[in-house]
ZALUM-984333 format. One line per field, with one value per residue (C-alpha): residue number from 1; residue in three letters; chain; x, y, z. Coordinates in steps of 0.001 Angstrom, whole numbers, plus 524288, in hexadecimal, padded with zeros to 5 digits. Layout:
# residues N
num = c(NUM,...)
residu = c(ALA,...)
chaine = c(A,...)
c1 = c(X,...)
c2 = c(Y,...)
c3 = c(Z,...)
//
This chain:
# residues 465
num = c(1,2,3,4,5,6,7,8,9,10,11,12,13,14,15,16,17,18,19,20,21,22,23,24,25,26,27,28,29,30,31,32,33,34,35,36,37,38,39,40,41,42,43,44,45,46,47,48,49,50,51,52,53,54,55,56,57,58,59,60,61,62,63,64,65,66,67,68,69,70,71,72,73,74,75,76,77,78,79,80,81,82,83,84,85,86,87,88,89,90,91,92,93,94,95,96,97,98,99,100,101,102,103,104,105,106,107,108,109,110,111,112,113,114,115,116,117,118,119,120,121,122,123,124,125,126,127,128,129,130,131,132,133,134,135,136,137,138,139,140,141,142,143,144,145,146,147,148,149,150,151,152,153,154,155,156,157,158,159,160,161,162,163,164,165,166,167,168,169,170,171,172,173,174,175,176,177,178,179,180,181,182,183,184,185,186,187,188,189,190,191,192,193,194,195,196,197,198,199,200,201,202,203,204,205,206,207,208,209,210,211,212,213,214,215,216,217,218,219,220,221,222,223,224,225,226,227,228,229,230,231,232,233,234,235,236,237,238,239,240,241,242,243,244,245,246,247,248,249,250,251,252,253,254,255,256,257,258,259,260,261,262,263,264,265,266,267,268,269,270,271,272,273,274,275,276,277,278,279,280,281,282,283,284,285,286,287,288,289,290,291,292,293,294,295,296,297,298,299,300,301,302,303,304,305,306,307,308,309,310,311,312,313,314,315,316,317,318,319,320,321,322,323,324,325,326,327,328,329,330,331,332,333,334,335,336,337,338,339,340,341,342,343,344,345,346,347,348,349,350,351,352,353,354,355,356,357,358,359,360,361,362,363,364,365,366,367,368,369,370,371,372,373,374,375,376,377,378,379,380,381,382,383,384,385,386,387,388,389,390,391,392,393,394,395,396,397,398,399,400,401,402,403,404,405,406,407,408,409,410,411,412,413,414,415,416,417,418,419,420,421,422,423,424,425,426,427,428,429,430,431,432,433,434,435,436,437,438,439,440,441,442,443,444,445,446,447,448,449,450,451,452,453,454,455,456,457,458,459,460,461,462,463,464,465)
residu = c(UNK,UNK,UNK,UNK,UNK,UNK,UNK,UNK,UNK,UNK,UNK,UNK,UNK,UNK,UNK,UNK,UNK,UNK,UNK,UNK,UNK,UNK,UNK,UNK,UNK,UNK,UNK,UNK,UNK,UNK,UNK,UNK,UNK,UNK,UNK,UNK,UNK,UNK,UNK,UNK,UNK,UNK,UNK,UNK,UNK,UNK,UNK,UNK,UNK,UNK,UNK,UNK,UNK,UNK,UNK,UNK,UNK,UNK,UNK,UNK,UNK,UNK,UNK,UNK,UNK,UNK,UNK,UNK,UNK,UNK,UNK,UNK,UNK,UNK,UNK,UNK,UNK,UNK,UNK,UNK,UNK,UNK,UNK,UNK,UNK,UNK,UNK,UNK,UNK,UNK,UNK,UNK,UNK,UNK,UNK,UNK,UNK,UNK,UNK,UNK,UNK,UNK,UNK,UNK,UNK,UNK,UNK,UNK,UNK,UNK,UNK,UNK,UNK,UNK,UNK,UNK,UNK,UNK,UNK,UNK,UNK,UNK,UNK,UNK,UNK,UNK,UNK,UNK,UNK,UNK,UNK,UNK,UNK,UNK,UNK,UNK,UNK,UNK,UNK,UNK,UNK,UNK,UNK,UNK,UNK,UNK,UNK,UNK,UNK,UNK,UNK,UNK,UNK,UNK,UNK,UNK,UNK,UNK,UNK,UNK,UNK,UNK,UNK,UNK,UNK,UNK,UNK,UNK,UNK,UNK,UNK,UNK,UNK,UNK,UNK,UNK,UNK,UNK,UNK,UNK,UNK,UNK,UNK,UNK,UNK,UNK,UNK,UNK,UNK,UNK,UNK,UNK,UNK,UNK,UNK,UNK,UNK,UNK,UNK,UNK,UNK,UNK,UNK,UNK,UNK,UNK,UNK,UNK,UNK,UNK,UNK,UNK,UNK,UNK,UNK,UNK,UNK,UNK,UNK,UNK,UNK,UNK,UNK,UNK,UNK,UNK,UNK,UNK,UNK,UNK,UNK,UNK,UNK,UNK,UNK,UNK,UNK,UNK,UNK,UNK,UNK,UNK,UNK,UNK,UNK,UNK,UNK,UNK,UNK,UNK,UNK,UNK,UNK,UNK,UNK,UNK,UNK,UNK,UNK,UNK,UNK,UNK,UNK,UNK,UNK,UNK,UNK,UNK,UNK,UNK,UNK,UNK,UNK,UNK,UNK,UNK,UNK,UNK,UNK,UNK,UNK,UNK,UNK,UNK,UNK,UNK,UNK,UNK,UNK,UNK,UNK,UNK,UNK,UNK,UNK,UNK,UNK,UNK,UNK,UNK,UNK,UNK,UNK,UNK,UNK,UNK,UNK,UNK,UNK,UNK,UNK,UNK,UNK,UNK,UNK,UNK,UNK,UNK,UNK,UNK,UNK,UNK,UNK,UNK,UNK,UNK,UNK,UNK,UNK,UNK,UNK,UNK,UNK,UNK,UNK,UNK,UNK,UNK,UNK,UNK,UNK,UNK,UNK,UNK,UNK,UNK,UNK,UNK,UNK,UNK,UNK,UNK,UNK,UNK,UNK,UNK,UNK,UNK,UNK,UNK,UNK,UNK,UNK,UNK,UNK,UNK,UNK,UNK,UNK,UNK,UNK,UNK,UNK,UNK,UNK,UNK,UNK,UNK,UNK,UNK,UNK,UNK,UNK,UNK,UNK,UNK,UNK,UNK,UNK,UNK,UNK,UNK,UNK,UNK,UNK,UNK,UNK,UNK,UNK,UNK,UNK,UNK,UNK,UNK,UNK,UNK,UNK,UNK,UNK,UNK,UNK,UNK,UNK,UNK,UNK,UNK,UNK,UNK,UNK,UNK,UNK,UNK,UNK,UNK,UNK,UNK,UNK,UNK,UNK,UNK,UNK,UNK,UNK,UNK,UNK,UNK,UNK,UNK,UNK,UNK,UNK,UNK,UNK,UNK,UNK,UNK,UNK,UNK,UNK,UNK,UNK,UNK,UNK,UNK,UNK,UNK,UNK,UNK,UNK,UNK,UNK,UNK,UNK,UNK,UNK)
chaine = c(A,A,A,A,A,A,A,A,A,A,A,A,A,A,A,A,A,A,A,A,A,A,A,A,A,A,A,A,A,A,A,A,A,A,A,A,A,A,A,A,A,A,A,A,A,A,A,A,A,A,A,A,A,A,A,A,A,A,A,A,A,A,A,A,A,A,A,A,A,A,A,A,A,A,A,A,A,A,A,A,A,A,A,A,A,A,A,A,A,A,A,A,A,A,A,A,A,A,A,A,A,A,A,A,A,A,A,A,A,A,A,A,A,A,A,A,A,A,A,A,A,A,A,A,A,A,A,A,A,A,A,A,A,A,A,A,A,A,A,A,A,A,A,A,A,A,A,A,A,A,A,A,A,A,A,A,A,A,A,A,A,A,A,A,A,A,A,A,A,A,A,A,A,A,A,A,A,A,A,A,A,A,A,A,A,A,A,A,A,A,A,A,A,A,A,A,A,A,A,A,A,A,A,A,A,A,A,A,A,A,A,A,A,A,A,A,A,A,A,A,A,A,A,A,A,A,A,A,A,A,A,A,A,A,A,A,A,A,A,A,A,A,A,A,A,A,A,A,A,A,A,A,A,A,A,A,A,A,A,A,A,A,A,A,A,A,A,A,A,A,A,A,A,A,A,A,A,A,A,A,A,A,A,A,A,A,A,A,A,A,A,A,A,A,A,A,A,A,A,A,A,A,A,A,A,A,A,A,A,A,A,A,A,A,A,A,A,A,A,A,A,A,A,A,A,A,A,A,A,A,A,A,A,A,A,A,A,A,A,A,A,A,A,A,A,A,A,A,A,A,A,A,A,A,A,A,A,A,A,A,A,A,A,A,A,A,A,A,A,A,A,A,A,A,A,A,A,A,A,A,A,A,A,A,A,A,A,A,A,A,A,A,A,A,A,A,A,A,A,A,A,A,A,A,A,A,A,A,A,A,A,A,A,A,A,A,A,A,A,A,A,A,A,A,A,A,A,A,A,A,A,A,A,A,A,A,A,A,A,A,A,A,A,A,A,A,A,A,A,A,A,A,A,A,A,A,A,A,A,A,A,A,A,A,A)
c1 = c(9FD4B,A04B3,A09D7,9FC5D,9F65C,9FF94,9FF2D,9F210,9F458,9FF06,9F2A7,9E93B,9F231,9F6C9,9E865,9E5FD,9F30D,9ED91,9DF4E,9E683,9EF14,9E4B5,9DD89,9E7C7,9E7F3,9DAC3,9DAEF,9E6D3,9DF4F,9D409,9DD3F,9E311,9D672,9D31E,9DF36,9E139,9D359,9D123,9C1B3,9C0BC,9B06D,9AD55,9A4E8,9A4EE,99B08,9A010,99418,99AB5,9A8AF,9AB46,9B137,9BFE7,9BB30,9B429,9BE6D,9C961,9BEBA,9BDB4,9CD0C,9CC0E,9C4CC,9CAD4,9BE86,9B5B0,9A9AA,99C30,990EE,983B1,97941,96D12,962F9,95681,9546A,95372,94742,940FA,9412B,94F33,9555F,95C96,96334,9663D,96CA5,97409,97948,97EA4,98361,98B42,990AE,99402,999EA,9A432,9A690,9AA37,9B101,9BA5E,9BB41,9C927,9D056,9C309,9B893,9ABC8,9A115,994C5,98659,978C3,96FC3,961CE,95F5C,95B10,967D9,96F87,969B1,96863,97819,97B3A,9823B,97C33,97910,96A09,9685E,96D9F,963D3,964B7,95DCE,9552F,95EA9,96C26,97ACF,9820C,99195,9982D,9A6AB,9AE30,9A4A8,99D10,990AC,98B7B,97E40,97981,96D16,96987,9638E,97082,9757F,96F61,96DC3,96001,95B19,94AB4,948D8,94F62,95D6C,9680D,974D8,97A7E,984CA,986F0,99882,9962F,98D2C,993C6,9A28D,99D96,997FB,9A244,9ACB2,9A44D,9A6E9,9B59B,9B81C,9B02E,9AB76,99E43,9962C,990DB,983F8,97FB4,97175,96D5F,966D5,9610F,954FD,94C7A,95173,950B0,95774,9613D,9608E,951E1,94BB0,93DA5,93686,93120,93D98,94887,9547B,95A08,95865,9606B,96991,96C51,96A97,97632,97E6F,97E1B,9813F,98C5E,989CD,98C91,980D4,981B3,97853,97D32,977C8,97D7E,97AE6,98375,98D5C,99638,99093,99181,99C43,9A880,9A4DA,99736,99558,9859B,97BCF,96EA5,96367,95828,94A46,94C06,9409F,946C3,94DBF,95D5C,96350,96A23,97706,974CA,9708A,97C0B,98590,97F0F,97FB7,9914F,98F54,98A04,99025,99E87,9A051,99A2A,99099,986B7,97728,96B29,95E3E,9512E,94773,93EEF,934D3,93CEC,93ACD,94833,949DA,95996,95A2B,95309,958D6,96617,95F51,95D27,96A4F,96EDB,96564,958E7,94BFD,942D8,935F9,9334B,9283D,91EDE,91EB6,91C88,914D9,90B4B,8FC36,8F525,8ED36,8DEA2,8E2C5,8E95A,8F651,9039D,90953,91940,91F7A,92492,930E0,933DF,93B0F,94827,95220,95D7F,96762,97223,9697F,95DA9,963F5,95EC5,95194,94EDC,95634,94E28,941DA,94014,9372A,93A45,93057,92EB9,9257E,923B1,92CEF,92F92,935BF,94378,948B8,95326,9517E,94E49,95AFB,96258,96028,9681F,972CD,97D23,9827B,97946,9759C,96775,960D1,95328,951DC,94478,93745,92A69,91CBD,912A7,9044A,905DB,8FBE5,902E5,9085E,8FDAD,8FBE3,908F5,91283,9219E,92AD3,93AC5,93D58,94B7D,957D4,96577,96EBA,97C11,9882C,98D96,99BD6,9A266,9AF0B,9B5AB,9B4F2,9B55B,9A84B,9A47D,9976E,98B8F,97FD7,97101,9665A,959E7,94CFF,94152,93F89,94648,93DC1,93E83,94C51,94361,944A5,93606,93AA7,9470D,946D8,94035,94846,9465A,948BE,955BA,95C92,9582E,95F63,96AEC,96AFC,96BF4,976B7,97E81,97E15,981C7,98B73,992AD,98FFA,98BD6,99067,99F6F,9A5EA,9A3C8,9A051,9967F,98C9B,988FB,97C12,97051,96A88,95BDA,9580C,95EA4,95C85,95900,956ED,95258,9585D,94FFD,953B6,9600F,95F47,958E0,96270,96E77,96745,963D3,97161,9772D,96ED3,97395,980C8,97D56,97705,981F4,98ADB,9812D,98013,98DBB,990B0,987E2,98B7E,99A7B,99584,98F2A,99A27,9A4D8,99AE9)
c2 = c(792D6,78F82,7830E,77E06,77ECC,77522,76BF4,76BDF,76A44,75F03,756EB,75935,753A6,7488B,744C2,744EB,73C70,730AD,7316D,72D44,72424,71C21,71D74,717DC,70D2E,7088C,70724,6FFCD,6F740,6F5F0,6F334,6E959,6E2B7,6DEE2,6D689,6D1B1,6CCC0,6C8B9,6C6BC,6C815,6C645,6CCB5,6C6ED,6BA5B,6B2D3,6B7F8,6B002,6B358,6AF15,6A58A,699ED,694AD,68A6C,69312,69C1C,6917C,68D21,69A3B,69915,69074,6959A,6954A,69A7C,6A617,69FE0,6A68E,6A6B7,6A953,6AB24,6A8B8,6AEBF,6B7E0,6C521,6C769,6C39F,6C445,6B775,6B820,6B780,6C40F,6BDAE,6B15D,6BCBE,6C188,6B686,6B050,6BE2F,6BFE8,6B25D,6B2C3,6BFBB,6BA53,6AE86,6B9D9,6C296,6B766,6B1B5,6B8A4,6B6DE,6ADEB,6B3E9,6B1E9,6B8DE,6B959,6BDD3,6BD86,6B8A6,6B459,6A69C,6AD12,6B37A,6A6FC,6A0C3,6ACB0,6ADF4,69D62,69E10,6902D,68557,687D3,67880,67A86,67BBD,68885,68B29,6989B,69D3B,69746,69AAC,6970D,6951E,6948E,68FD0,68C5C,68300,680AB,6858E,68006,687DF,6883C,68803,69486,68AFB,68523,6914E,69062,685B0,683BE,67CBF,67975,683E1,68F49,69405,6935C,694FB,69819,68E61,69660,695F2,686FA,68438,68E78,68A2F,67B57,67F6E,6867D,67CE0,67182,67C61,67E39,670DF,66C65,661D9,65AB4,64ED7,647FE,6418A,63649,633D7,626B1,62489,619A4,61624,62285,629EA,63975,63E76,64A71,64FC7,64DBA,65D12,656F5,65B17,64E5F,6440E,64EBF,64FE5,65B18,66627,65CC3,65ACD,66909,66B4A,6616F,66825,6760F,66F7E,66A91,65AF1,65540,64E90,64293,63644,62930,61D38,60F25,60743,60E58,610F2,607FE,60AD1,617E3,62200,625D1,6347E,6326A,638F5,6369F,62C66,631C6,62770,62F1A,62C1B,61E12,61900,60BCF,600CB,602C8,5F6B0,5EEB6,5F1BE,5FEEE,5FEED,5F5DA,6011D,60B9B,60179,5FEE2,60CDB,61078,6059D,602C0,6117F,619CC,61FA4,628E0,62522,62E35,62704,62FC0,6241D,6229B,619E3,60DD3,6011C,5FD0D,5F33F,5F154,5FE98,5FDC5,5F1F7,5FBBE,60625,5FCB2,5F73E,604C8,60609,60CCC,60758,60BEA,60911,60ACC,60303,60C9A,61CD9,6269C,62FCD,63BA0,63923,63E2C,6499D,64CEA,6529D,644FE,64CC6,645CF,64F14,64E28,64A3B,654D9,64EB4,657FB,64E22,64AA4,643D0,64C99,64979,65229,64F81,65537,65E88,6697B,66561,66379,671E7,67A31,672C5,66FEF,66374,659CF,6568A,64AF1,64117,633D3,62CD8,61F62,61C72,61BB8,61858,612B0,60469,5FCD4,5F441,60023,5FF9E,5F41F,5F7A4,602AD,5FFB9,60C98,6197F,61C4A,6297D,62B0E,6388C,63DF1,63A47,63C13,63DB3,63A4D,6368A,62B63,6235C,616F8,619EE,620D5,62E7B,63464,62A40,62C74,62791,629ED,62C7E,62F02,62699,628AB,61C2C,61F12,613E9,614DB,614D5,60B5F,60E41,5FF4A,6003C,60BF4,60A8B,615E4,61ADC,61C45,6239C,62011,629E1,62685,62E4F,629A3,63229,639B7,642F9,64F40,6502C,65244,65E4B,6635B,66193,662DA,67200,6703C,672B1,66672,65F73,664A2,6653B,65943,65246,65C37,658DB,64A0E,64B02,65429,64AB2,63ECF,644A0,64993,659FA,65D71,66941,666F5,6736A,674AD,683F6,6886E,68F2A,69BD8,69E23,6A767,6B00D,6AC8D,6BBCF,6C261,6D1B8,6D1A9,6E0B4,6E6C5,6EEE1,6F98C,6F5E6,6F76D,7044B,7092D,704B6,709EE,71782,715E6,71206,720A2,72876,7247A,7256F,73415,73754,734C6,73BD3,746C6,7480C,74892,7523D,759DB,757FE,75BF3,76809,769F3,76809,77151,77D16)
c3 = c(39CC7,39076,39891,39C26,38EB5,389C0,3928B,38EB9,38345,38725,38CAD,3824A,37926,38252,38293,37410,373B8,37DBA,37709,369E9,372A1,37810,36B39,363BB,36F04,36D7A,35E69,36059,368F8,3603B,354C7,35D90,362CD,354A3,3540E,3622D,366CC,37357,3784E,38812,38F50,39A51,3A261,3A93C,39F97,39397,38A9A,37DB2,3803A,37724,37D04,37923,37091,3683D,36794,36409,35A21,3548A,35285,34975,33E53,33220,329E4,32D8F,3348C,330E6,33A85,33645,340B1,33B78,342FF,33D98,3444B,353C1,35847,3652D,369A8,36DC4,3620B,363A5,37024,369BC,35EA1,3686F,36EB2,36181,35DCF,3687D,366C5,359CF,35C39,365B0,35B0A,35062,35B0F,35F51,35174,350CC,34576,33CD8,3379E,33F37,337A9,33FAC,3387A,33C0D,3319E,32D6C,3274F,31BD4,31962,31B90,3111A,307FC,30A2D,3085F,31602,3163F,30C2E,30950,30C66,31ACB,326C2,33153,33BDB,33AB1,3468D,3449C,3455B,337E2,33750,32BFB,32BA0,32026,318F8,32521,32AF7,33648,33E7C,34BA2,34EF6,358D0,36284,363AC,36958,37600,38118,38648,39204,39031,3855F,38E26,38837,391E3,38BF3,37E99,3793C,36D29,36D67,36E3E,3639A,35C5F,35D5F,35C19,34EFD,34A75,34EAD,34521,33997,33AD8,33E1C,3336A,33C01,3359C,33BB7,33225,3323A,3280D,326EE,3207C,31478,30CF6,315E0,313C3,31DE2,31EE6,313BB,3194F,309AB,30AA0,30B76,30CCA,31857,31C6A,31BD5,318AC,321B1,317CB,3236C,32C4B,324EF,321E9,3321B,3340E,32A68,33113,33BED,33616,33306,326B4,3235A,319B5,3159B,315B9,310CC,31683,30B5D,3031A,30E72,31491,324F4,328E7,32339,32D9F,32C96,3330A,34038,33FD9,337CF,33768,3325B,3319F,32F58,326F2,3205A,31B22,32512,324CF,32055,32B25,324D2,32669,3353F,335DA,33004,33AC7,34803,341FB,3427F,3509B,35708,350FE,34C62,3589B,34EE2,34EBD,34964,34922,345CE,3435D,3413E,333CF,32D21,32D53,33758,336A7,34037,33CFE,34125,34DD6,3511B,34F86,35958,364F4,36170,366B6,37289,36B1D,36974,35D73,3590D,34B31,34AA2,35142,34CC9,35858,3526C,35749,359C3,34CC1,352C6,34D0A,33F54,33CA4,33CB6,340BE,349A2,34D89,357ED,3618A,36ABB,374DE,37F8F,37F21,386A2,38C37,38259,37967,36EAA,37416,37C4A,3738D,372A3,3810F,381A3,3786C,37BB0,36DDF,367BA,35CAF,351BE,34A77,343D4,34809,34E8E,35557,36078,3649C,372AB,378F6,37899,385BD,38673,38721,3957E,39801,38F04,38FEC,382A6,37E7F,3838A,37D84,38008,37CC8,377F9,372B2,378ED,37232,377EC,36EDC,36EB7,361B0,35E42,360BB,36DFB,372E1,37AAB,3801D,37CFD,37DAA,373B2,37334,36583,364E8,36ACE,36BA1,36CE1,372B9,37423,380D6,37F8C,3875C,38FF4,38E8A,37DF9,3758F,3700D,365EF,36AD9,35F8A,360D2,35BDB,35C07,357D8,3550D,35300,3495A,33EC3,3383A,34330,33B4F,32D8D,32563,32B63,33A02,33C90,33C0A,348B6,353C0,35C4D,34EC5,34CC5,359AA,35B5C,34FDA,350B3,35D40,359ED,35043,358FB,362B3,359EB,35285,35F42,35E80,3695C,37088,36CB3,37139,37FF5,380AD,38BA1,388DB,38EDE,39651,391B0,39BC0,39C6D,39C1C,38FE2,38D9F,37F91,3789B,36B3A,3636D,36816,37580,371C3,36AB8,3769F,38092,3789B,37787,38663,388D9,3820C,38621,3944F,391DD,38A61,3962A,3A017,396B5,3966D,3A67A,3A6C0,39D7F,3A546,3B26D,3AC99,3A681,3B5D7,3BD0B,3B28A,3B658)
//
């Protein structure tokens, strides 16, 4: 009897000693998981693995990177999913940050200017993603986030717009763009609402350009560090030394020229558009038909050529607004010539007084120098618009406005899609729940669980008797 009792007592205390043992085990294991992180996905999609790139990319920060997503509270219109799908991806960018600090917060526009994250000059979006690295912030537009074929989202390219972004901040790599002065063009310091390019200008800089103004009489031709001229909107004729300094700089330096037409007949420079393969009428203004109430209505474009510069437009189904404009085309002898690649890129229907009822008018070109195989040509680019005030500080906060000219200098300066990260596909049918839903479920969810626990308590206590 005496014998039996303590070998009890042997096993009771042979358990108590192997609970502690694997206790200790597991906090050792915790302890050591902190140190020694390794991330593994099950599942054979795995959506929020971050890609190699990213994570080499998230190697090399030296400072802590901030990321402010500025969005206002969850809605019904499917905010809340778009919430969830930047959460979780911003949750794998802090989780596999490693050894830099990746802060990630969710915040109202309000509070972003009330705390100075930004200068109170610079333009964001109402829904908008906000890094801050170093003395860099660039932001990302929430529509940016997602690919969409005819207004329908199909994918989300988050990790690539993301990393690309974040890869301009730590390399402290800056396109700049140089917009002419001197002939009454759009002033970029300008905050009037009629002739201002002030929001622009604060649009390029959170996207990272550097934007500067640069006048050719005072300049000897074009500075080294330009990656983009922008004439837009002159009133006044360019001299012929000055259209003289922009064709050395298409042709002999492989340049890059964005025109948004103004008041000015300047037949120097149109003779310098159908040099390069594009036609343009500024003698005659396409403008809307003046309806009953003698009001001047604007013009609505909503058909585009399939191009990388309209690629968003045609996506989101999404219009451009503007004034009057004339028209620009690729020029006729084009067809008989290879020397240029023009693309005719934005169509407008309108019933004008001069044309008469549903006439057609292309009102924006792009001029491309095919680059020959025998000699190493450098290859320029011309785009011309008929005209430039849908980029004014009273339109372009309208969506069509902005993709469309972001869209433009993306293209022209060369960003476009750098980093070649896939992006992952969005199930058309997403379950979406409240937090009452929620609530419920969880409650739901433990009172099952109490309820098997209960049934076989009792069916234990059944079977002892």
């Amino acid at each position: 009897m005496l014998k039996f009792e303590h070998s009890n007592g042997i096993r009771r205390l042979s358990r108590v000693f192997f609970t502690l043992f694997v206790c200790l085990w597991a906090l050792l294991a915790i302890a050591l998981s902190g140190h020694c992180f390794r991330r593994t996905y099950i599942g054979n999609n795995a959506t929020n693995k971050l890609s190699a790139k990213t994570l080499k990319m998230l190697s090399t920060l030296k400072f802590p990177l901030e990321i402010y997503v500025i969005m206002e509270n969850v809605e019904s219109d499917g905010t809340d999913l778009v919430r969830k799908d930047v959460s979780k991806l911003l949750g794998e960018y802090a989780d596999c940050a490693r050894g830099a600090s990746v802060k990630v917060e969710f915040v109202d526009l309000a509070s972003v200017k009330s705390r100075n994250l930004v200068e109170s000059a610079m333009f964001l979006p109402a829904k908008a993603i906000l890094l801050k690295y170093a003395n860099g912030r660039k932001f990302i537009a929430i529509e940016e986030l997602y690919d969409v074929r005819n207004g329908e989202v199909v994918g989300f390219r988050g990790e690539r717009v993301l990393t690309d972004a974040i890869g301009d901040l730590v390399t402290e790599k800056k396109k700049t763009i140089y917009f002419l002065t001197g002939h009454g063009e759009c002033d970029v310091t300008d905050v009037s609402v009629s002739y201002g390019l002030s929001t622009l200008a604060n649009i390029l800089r959170g996207k990272n350009y550097d934007v500067k103004i640069l006048d050719l009489n005072r300049s000897f031709g074009v500075p080294d560090d330009v990656d983009l001229v922008a004439l837009w909107g002159p009133k006044v004729a360019l001299l012929p030394a000055e259209v003289l300094a922009l064709k050395k700089f298409l042709d002999e330096r492989g340049g890059k020229i964005m025109v948004g037409l103004g008041g000015a007949n300047d037949a120097v420079l149109t003779e310098f558009f159908a040099d390069h393969g594009i036609y343009a009428n500024l003698r005659d203004k396409i403008s809307p038909l003046i309806d009953s109430a003698r009001i001047l209505h604007d013009l609505v474009i909503n058909k585009y050529a399939q191009h990388k510069i309209t690629r968003e437009l045609i996506n989101f189904k999404v219009p451009v607004v503007c004034g009057e404009t004339y028209e620009v085309r690729e020029a006729d002898w084009t067809v008989e010539d290879d020397q240029f690649a023009v693309t005719d890129l934005l169509q407008v229907d309108v019933a004008s007084e001069v044309a008469g009822s549903g006439s057609q008018f292309i009102i924006a070109a792009l001029s491309e120098k095919r680059m020959s195989i025998a000699v190493d040509i450098l290859a320029g680019k011309l785009l011309v618009f008929g005209c430039s005030d849908f980029a004014i500080n009273s339109r372009i906060n309208i969506l069509g406005n902005r993709m469309l000219f972001c869209g433009a200098v993306d293209y022209m300066c060369g960003v476009d899609d750098s980093l070649d990260i896939d992006s992952f596909p969005i199930p058309k049918y997403r379950l979406t729940l409240t937090e009452r839903q929620y609530f419920l479920i969880t409650v739901l969810s433990c009172a099952v669980c109490c309820g098997f626990v209960a049934i076989g308590v009792v069916v234990y206590l059944l079977r002892r008797k």
